[in-house]
C-alpha positions in Angstrom: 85.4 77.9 89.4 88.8 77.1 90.9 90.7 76.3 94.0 92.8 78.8 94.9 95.0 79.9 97.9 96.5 83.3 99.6 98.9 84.2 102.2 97.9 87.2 103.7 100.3 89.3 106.3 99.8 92.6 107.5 101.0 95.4 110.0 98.0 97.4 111.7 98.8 101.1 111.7 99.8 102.3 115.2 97.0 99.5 116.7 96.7 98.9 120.3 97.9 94.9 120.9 94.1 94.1 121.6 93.2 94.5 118.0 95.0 91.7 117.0 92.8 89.0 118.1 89.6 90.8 117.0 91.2 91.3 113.6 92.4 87.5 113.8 88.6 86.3 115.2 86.8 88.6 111.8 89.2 86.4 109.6 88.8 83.4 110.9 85.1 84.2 110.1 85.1 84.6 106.1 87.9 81.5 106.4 91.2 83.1 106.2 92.7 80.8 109.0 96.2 80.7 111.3 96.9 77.7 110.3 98.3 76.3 107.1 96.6 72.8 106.8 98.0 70.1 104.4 97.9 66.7 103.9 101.1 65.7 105.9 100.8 68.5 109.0 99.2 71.5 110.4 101.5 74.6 110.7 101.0 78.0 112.6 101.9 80.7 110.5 103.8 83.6 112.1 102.0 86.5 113.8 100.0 88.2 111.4 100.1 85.8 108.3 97.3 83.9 107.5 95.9 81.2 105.0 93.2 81.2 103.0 91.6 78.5 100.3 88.7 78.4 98.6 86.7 78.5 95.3 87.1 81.5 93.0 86.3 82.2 89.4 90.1 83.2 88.7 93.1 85.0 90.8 91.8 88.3 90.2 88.5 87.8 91.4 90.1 86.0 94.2 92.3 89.2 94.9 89.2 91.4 94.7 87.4 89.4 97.3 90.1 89.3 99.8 91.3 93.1 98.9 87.6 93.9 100.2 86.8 91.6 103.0 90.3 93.4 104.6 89.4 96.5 103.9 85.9 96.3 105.6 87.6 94.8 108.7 90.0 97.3 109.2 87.5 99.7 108.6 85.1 98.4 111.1 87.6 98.9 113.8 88.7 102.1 112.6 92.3 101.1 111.7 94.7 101.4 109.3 96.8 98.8 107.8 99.3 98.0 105.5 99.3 94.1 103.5 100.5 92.0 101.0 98.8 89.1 99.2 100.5 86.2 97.5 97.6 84.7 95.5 98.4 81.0 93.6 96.7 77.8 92.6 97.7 74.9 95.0 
């Protein structure tokens, strides 16, 4: 197991604005945060990117993970969405 990180940032598919904070409140609840925390500051991201760190065997199983946990949150709320995913080690 590894530490790894993502940014995530995405574009909901012709979504009324009151999806954005459910969508925001689902991530926040499997850790994928607004905030980019570090050792010197805390920085908001801009609107729709989002942070995410955690233990992972490698970056594809890290991908995998992530790739589903969106995909069952846009589903639950009926939406479409398009995203991208920069996956690293810190």
């Amino acid at each position: 197991m590894e530490i790894l990180s993502a940014i995530i940032t995405f574009d909901l598919n012709k979504a009324e604005g009151k999806l954005y904070p459910k969508i925001s409140n689902e991530l926040e609840k499997i850790g994928i945060k607004k905030y980019f925390i570090s050792n010197i500051c805390e920085t908001q991201l801009p609107n729709n990117t989002y942070f995410y760190k955690g233990e992972h065997q490698n970056l594809e199983a890290l991908k995998i993970y992530l790739r589903t946990k969106l995909s069952e949150i846009f589903k639950k709320y009926n939406i479409g969405a398009k995203y991208c995913l920069f996956i690293a080690k810190p």
